[in-house]
N, C-alpha and C positions, 0 to 999 in steps of 0.2 A: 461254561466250565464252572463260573463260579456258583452258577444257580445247584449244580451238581454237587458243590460241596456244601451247601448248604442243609442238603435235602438230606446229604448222611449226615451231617448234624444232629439233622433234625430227630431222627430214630434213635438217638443216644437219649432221648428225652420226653420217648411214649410212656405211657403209664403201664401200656400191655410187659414193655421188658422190665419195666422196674417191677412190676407185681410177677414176673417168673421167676424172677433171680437171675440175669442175665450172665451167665458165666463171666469169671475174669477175663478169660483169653479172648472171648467174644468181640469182650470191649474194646482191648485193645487189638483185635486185629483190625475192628473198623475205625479204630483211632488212626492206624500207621496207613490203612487206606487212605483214609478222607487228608490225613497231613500229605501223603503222599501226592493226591488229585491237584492239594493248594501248591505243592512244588512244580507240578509240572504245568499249571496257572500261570506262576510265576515265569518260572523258563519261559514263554511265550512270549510276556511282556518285556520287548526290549529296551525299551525307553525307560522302565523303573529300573533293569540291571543296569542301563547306563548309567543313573542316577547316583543308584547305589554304590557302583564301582568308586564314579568320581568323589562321591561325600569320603569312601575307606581310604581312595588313592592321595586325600588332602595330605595325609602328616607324611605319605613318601616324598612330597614332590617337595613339601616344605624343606625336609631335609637335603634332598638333592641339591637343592636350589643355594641352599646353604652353604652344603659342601662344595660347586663348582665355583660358586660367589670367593671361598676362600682359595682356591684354586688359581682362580684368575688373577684376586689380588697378589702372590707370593710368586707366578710367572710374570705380573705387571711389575713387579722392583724388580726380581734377578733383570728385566730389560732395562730400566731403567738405571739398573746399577754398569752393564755393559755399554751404555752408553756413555755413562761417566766415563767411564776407564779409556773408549776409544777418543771422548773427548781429550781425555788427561796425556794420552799418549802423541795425539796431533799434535798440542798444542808444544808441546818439548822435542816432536821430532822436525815439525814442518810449522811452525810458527809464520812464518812469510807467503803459506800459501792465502793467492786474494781474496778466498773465499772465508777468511777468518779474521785478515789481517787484522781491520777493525776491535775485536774483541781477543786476539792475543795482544793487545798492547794494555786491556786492560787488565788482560791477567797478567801479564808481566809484572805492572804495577803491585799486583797483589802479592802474588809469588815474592816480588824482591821485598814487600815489607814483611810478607809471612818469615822469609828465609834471617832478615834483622832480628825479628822476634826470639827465632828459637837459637841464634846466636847470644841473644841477650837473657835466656833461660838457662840455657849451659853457665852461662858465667854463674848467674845467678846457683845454681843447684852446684857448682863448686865449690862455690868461699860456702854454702851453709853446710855441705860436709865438712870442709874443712872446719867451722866450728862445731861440731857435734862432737867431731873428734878429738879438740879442745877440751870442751866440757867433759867428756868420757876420761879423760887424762887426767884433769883436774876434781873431779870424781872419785877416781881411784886412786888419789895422791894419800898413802900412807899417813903422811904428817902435813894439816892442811897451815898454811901458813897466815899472819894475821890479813893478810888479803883475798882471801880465799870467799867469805862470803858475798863482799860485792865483786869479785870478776864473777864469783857463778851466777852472783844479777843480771848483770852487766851480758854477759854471753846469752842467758833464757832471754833477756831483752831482744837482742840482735837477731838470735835468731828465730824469734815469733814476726821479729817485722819482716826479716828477708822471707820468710815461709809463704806470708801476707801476700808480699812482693812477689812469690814465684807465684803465684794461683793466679794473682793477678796478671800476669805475663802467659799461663799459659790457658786461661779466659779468651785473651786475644788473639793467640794462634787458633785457638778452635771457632771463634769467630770469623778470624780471616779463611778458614778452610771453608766455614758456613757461606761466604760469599763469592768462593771460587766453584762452589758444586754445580751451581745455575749456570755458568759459563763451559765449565766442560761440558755437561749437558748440552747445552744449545750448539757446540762445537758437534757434538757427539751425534748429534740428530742432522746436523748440517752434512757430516763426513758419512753417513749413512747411506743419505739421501743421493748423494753424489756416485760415493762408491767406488773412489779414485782405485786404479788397477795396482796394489802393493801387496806383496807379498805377505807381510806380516801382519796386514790388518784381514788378510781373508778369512781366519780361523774366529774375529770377532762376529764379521760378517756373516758367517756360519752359523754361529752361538745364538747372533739377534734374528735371524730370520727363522730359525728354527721356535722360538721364543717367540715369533708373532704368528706363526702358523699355527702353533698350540691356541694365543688368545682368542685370534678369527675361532676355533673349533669350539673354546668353552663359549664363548657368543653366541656362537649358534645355539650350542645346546642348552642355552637360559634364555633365548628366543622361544624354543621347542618345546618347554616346561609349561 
């Protein structure tokens, strides 16, 4: 086949047509022949369409891959975030079951300091209201009196430190959350695993299984890519 298109080639290029004036249409009718011959060459060859398919099929598959890759990871947290929740919810309903005990007494511990904490934030976030509202009084005081400029020190003072002081207190509640996440989790995966027969926890059971049958699927299909 290929010698065949060569051979009309070749007649585009005698001297007998160039010296008649070979018609326009002439030419190109054995143009769309001879491309014609080389397309149905090519059809033939299945191993070059293979080729060629995979070189065009690159930037689909890249994208795909892309897109189930972000896919996966945003089905992997909402699981991992149900997990938390079924941890956080054992650990406050069933704390005494054996298969935790060990590690509810550490959250306990954490819990009871985290709950100190944000007891010790409220105090804190009251008395610095309460001086804001001070100063806003003292502020708006018509006729200031000859005391006036150091209490209004005296109060920007106080309440720059307490301010200081509340960041720094609520620093530490969101660290002590940071160190209770790993625990509910491991609860969460524990309670999973198990699958105790409770009513309330079947509708998480639901959520998480549903949530790993999708991951198994995009797995699959970024095996398959």
């Amino acid at each position: 086949m290929d010698s065949t298109a060569a051979s009309h080639l070749s007649l585009l290029s005698t001297p007998e047509l160039q010296k008649g004036g070979l018609p326009f249409w002439v030419f190109y009718l054995l143009l769309s022949v001879i491309l014609l011959l080389i397309f149905i060459n090519f059809l033939q060859k299945k191993d070059l369409r293979q080729r060629i398919s995979y070189v065009l099929a690159g930037p689909r598959r890249r994208f795909s891959r892309l897109r189930i890759e972000a896919l996966l990871k945003r089905e992997e947290n909402k699981k991992s975030e149900l997990l938390k929740r079924l941890g956080e919810l054992t650990s406050i309903q069933w704390p005494d079951l054996p298969e935790i005990e060990d590690i509810s007494r550490e959250i306990k511990a954490l819990e009871e300091k985290n709950t100190g904490l944000q007891v010790e934030w409220h105090r804190i976030y009251k008395q610095l209201e309460n001086l804001r509202q001070e100063k806003t009084r003292l502020m708006s005081s018509p006729v200031p009196d000859e005391n006036f400029k150091s209490r209004l020190a005296e109060l920007e003072n106080t309440i720059a430190s307490m301010e200081k002081e509340l960041k720094k207190v609520q620093a530490s509640i969101l660290a002590t959350d940071e160190q209770l996440e790993p625990y509910h989790k491991t609860i969460g995966h524990i309670m999973y695993s198990l699958r105790p027969d409770r009513e309330d926890l079947a509708f998480l059971y639901f959520q998480i299984d549903s949530l790993e049958s999708r991951i198994r699927e995009l797995k699959d299909r970024l095996e398959k890519l």
